[in-house]
C-alpha positions as CSV (number, residue, x, y, z in Angstrom):
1,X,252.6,62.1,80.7
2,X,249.4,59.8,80.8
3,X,249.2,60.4,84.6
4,X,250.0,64.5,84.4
5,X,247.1,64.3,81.5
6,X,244.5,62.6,83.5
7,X,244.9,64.8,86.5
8,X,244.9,67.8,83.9
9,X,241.6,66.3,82.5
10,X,239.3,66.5,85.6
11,X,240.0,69.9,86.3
12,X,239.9,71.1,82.6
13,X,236.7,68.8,81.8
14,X,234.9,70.3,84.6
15,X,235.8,73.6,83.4
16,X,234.9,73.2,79.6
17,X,231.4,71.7,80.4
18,X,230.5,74.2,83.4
19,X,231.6,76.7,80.9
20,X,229.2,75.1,78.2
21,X,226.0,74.5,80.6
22,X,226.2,78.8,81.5
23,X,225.9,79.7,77.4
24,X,223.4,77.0,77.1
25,X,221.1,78.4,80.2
26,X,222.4,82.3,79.1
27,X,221.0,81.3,75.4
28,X,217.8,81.0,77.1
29,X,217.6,76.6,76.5
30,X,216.9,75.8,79.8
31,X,215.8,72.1,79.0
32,X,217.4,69.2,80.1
33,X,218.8,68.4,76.1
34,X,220.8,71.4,75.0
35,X,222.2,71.6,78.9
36,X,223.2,67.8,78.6
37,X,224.7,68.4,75.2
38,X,227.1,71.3,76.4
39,X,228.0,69.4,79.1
40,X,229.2,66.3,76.8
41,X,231.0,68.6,74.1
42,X,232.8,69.9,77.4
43,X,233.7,66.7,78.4
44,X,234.3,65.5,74.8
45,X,236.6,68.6,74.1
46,X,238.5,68.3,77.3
47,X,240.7,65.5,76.3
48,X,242.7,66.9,73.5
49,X,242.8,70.0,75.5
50,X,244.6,68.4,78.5
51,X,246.6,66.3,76.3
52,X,247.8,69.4,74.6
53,X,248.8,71.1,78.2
54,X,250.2,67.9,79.8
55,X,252.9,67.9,76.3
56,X,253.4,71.7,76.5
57,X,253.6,71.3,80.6
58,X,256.9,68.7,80.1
């Protein structure tokens, strides 16, 4: 499950913080901290999420 998880995690991560760096530059912060800071809460959030989908996926 660890494997299936990891390889869940870099597409999932990627997702979640892309996702979180377009409401930060659509919420008008366009400086480097707010865009830095949704990028890390992507990243941050990503592993219980792909932990979740790897045990519903076996």
């Amino acid at each position: 499950m660890t494997r299936l998880m990891l390889i869940l995690f870099s597409m999932i991560s990627t997702t979640l913080m892309g996702m979180g760096i377009v409401v930060a530059l659509t919420m008008g912060w366009d400086t480097t901290q707010p865009i830095l800071l949704a990028a890390a809460v992507g990243f941050v959030l990503a592993i219980p999420v792909s932990w979740l989908v790897a045990r519903q996926l076996i």
